[in-house]
C-alpha positions as CSV (number, residue, x, y, z in Angstrom):
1,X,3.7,-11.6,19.4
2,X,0.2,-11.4,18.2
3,X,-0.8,-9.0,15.0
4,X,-3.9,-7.4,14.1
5,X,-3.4,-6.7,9.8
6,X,-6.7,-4.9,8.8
7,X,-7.1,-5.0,5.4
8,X,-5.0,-8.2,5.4
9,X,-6.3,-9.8,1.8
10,X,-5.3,-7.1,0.1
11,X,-1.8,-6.3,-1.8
12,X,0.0,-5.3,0.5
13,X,-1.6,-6.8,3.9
14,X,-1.2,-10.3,2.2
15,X,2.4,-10.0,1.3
16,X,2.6,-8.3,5.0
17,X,1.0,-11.3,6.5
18,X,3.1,-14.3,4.3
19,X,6.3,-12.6,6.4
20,X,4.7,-12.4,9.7
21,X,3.9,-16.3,9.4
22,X,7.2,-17.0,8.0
23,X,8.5,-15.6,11.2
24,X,6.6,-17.5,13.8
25,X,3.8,-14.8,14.9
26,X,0.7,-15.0,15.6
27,X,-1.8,-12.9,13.4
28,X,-5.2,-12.1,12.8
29,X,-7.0,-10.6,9.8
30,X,-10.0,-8.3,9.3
31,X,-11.0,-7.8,5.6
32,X,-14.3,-8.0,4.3
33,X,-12.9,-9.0,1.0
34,X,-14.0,-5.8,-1.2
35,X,-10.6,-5.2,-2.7
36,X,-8.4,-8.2,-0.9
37,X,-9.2,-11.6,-1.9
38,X,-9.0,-14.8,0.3
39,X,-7.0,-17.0,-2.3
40,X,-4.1,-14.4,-1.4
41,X,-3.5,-15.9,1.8
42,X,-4.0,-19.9,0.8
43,X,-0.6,-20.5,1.5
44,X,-0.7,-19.6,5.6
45,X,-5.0,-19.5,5.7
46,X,-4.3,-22.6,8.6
47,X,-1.7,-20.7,10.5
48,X,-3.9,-17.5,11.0
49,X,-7.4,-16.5,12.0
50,X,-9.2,-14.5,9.4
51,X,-12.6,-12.6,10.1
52,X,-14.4,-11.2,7.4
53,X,-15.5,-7.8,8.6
54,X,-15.2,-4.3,8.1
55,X,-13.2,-1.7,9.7
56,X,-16.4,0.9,9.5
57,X,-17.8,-1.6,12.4
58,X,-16.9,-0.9,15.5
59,X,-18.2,-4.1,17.2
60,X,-16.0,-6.1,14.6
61,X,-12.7,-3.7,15.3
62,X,-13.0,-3.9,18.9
63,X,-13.5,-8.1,19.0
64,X,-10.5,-8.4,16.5
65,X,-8.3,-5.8,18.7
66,X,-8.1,-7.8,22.0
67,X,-5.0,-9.3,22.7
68,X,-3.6,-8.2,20.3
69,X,0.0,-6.5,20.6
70,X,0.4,-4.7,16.9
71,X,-2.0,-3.2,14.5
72,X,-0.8,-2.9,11.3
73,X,-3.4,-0.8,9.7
74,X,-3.7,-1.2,5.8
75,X,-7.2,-1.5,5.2
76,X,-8.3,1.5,2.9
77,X,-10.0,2.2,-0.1
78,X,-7.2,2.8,-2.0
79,X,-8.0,4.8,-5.6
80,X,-7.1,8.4,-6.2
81,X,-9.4,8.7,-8.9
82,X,-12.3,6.7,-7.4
83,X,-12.1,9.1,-4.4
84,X,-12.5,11.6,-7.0
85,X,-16.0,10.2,-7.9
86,X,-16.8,8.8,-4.8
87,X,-15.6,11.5,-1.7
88,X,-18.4,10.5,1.1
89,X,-17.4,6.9,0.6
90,X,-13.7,7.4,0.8
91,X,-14.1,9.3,4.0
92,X,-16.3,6.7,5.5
93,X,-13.6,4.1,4.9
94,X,-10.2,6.1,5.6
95,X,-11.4,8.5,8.2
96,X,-14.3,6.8,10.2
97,X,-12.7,3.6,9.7
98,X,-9.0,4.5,10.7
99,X,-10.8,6.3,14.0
100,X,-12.7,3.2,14.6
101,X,-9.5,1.2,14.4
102,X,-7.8,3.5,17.0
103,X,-10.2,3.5,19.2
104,X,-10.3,0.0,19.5
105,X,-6.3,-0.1,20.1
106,X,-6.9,2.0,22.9
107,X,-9.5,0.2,24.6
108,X,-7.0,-2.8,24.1
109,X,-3.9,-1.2,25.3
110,X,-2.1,-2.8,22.3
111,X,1.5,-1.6,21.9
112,X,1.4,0.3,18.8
113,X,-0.6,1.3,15.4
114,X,1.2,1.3,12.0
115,X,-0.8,3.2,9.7
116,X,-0.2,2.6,6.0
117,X,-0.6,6.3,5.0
118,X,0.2,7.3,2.0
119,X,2.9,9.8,-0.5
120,X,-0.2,11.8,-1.7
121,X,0.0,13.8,1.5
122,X,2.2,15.9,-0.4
123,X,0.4,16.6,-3.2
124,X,1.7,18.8,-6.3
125,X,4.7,20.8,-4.6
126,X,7.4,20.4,-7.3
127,X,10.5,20.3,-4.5
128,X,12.1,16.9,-4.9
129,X,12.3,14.6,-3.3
130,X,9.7,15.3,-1.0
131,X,11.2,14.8,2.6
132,X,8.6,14.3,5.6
133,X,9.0,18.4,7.2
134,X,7.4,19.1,3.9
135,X,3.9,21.2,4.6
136,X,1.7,18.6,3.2
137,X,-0.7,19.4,0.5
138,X,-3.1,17.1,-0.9
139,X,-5.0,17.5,-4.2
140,X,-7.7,14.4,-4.1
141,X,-10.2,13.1,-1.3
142,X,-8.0,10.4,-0.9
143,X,-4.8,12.3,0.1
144,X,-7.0,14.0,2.4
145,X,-8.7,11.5,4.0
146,X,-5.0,9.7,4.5
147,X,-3.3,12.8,5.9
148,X,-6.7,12.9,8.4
149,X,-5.5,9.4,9.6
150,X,-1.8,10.5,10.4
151,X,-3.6,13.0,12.2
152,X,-5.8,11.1,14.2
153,X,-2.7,8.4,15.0
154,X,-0.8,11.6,16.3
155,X,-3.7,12.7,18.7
156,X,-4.6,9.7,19.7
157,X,-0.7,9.2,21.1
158,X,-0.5,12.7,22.2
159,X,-4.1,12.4,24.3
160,X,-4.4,8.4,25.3
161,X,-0.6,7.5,25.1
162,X,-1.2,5.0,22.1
163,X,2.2,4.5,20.3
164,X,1.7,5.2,16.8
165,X,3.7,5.1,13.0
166,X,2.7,6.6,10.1
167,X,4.2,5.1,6.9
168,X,3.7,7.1,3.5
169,X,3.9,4.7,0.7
170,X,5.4,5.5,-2.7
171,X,4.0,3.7,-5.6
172,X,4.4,0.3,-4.4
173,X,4.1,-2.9,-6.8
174,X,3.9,-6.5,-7.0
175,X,3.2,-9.9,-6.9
176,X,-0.8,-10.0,-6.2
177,X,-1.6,-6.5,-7.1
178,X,-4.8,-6.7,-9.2
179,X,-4.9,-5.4,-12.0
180,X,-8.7,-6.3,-13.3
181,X,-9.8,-2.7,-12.3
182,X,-9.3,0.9,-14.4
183,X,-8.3,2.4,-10.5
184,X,-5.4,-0.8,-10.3
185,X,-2.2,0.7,-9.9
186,X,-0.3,1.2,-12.9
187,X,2.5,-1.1,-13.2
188,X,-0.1,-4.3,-12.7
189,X,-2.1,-2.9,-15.6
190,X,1.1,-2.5,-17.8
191,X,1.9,-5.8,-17.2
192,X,-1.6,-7.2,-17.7
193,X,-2.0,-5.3,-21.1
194,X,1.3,-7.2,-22.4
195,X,0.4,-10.7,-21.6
196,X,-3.2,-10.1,-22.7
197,X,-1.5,-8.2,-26.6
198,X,-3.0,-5.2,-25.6
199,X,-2.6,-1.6,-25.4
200,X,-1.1,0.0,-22.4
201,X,-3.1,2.6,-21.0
202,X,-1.0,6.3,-20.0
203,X,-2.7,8.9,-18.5
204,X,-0.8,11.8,-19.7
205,X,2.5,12.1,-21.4
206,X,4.2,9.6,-19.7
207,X,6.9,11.8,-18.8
208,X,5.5,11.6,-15.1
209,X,7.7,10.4,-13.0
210,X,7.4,7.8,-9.5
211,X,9.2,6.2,-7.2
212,X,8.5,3.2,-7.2
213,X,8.9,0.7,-4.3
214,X,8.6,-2.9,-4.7
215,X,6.3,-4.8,-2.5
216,X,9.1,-6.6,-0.4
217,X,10.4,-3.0,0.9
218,X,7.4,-2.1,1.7
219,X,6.4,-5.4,4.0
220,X,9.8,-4.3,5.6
221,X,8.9,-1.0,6.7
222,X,5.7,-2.3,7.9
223,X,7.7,-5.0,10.4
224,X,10.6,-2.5,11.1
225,X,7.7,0.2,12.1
226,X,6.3,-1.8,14.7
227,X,9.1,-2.2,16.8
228,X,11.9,0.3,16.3
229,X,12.4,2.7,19.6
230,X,12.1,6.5,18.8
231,X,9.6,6.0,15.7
232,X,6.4,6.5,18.0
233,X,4.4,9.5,16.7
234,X,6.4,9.9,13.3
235,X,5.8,10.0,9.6
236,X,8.6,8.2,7.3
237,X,8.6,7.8,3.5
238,X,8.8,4.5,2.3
239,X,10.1,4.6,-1.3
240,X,13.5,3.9,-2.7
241,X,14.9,7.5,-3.4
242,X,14.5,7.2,-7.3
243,X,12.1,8.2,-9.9
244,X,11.3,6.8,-13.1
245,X,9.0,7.9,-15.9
246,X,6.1,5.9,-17.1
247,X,7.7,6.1,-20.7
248,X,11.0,4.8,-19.4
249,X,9.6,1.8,-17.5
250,X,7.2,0.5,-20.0
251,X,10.8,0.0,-22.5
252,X,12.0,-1.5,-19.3
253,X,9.2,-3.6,-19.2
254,X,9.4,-4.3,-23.2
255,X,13.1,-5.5,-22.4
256,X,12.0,-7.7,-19.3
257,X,9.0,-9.3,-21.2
258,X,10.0,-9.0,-24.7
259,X,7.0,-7.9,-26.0
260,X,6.0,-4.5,-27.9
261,X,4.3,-2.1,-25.4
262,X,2.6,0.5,-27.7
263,X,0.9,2.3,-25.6
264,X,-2.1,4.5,-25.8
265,X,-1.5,8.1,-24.2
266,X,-5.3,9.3,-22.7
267,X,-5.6,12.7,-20.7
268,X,-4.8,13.0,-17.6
269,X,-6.9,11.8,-14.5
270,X,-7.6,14.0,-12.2
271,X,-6.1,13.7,-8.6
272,X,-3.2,12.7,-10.7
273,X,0.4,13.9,-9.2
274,X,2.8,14.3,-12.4
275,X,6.1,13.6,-9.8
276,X,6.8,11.6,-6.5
277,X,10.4,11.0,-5.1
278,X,10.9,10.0,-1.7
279,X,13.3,11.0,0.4
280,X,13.8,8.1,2.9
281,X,16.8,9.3,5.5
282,X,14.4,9.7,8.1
283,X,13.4,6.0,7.6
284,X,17.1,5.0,7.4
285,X,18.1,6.4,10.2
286,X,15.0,5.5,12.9
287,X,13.7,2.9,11.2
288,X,17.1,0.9,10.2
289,X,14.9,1.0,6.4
290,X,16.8,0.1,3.9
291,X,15.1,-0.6,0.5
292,X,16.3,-4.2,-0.2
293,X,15.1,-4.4,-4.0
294,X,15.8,-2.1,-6.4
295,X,12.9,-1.0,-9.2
296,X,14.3,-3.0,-12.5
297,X,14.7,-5.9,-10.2
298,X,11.6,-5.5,-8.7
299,X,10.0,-5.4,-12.4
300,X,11.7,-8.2,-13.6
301,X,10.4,-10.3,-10.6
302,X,7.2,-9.1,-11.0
303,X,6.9,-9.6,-14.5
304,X,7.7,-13.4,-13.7
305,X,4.6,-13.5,-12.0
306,X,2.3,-12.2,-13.5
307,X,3.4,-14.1,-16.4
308,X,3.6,-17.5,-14.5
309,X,-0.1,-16.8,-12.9
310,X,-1.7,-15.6,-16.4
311,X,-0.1,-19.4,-17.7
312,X,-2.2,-20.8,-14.6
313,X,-5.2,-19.4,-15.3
314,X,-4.9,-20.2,-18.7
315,X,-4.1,-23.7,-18.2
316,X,-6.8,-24.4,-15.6
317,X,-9.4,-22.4,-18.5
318,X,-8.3,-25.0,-21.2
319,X,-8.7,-28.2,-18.9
């Protein structure tokens, strides 16, 4: 099988990638490298075709479309907050981009999209966990513009027969997340701040609470997504069920790395949901999802390397 992975430098198309390689596919990746970075796919960059482009081209999305039998779509500009400050451009990216990506999958008859949508669909309703008949509600550009895709995916099935699966992320983290930017996700930074000895950053209380879902169950529900029979023109949480506060996972962290987190509490950002929980029995039982790493374990590993590529960098900085 041939794969199309938009966004494919990135966190999670990287990781994505790594396992379609490792299982004998064929894959192609558009990324023009303004959040994803080329060294994050050194270890299979001779067993895949990379193009650097941009899904807001529509020449460069239809070329990288043909013959191609998936789309996993997970290029996006990705920031709550920077959508906050930035609305036109986030639109460009996540609406016009994700309709330019469609468009192309139907003019190339490929079997089916996976869209990497996105828990903020849901917004600030307190009911937990939030489960996918849920009216959605979105409270930043970005959950808009991400609820706007699943939209389009469900049309674009409904009116030109293009299968289509819309997976709404919780809070995922890992290996190759960066954390050199204030609009990182917030784990990366955490971890960033201990190995550099500095201060955590909280927005809030850190009594906000998240689900959050390590990289390898995500990359999971991506591959699962693709193929399962009965998942065309659905939404399924991808999270782990659970939900723990910022407070409580930087002692975890303090555990894991031994280090002393003292963090510094800022107000809140806004855009900010203060709790996510996903409920994932829709996923479990269409899907076959099952989350395969739990969060402390998931910390732990992702502790180790962060920790092993800070040593790296430093080593290759004293030589």
């Amino acid at each position: 099988m041939r794969y199309l992975v938009t966004g494919g430098a990135g966190f999670i198309g990287s990781n994505t990638v790594d396992e379609l390689v490792r299982r004998g596919h064929s894959v192609v990746v558009l990324d023009d490298l303004s959040a994803g970075k080329e060294a994050n796919l050194a270890g299979v960059a001779d067993k895949i075709e990379f193009i650097r482009g941009s899904i807001t081209d529509p020449d460069a999305v239809q070329k990288v479309c043909r013959g191609v039998d998936y789309v996993l779509h997970l290029a996006a500009r990705t920031s709550v907050p920077r959508s906050v400050k930035e609305p036109l451009e986030t639109n460009r990216i996540n609406v016009d981009g994700t309709l330019n990506v469609l468009v192309a999958a139907r003019d190339a008859k490929v079997r089916r999209v996976v869209f990497a949508a996105s828990s903020s669909a849901y917004g600030e309703t307190p009911t937990l966990p939030k489960v996918e008949t849920m009216p959605p509600a979105p409270i930043s550009p970005y959950g808009i513009s991400k609820l706007v895709g699943e939209l389009y995916l469900r049309v674009f099935g409904q009116v030109y027969g293009v299968e289509n699966v819309s997976l709404r992320y919780f809070n995922v983290f890992g290996p190759r997340q960066d954390p050199g930017s204030p609009y990182s996700g917030v784990l990366s930074r955490f971890c960033a701040a201990l190995l550099e000895g500095e201060q955590p950053v909280v927005f809030g209380d850190g009594e906000q609470s998240r689900d959050f879902t390590h990289i390898e169950n995500a990359v999971n529900a991506n591959l699962l997504a693709c193929e399962a029979p009965n998942a065309s023109g659905l939404v399924f949480n991808v999270g782990t069920g659970g939900r723990y506060t910022l407070n409580h996972t930087l002692r975890l962290l303090e555990k894991i790395s031994g280090k002393r987190a003292n963090p510094r509490y800022d107000p809140p950002r806004e855009g900010d949901i203060r709790d996510s929980q996903a409920d994932i029995g829709l996923a479990r039982t269409i899907l076959g999802y099952e989350p395969r790493v739990g969060f402390e374990e998931g910390l732990r590993r992702t502790w180790e390397w962060y920790y092993a590529t800070h040593r790296s960098e430093a080593a290759v900085q004293r030589t």
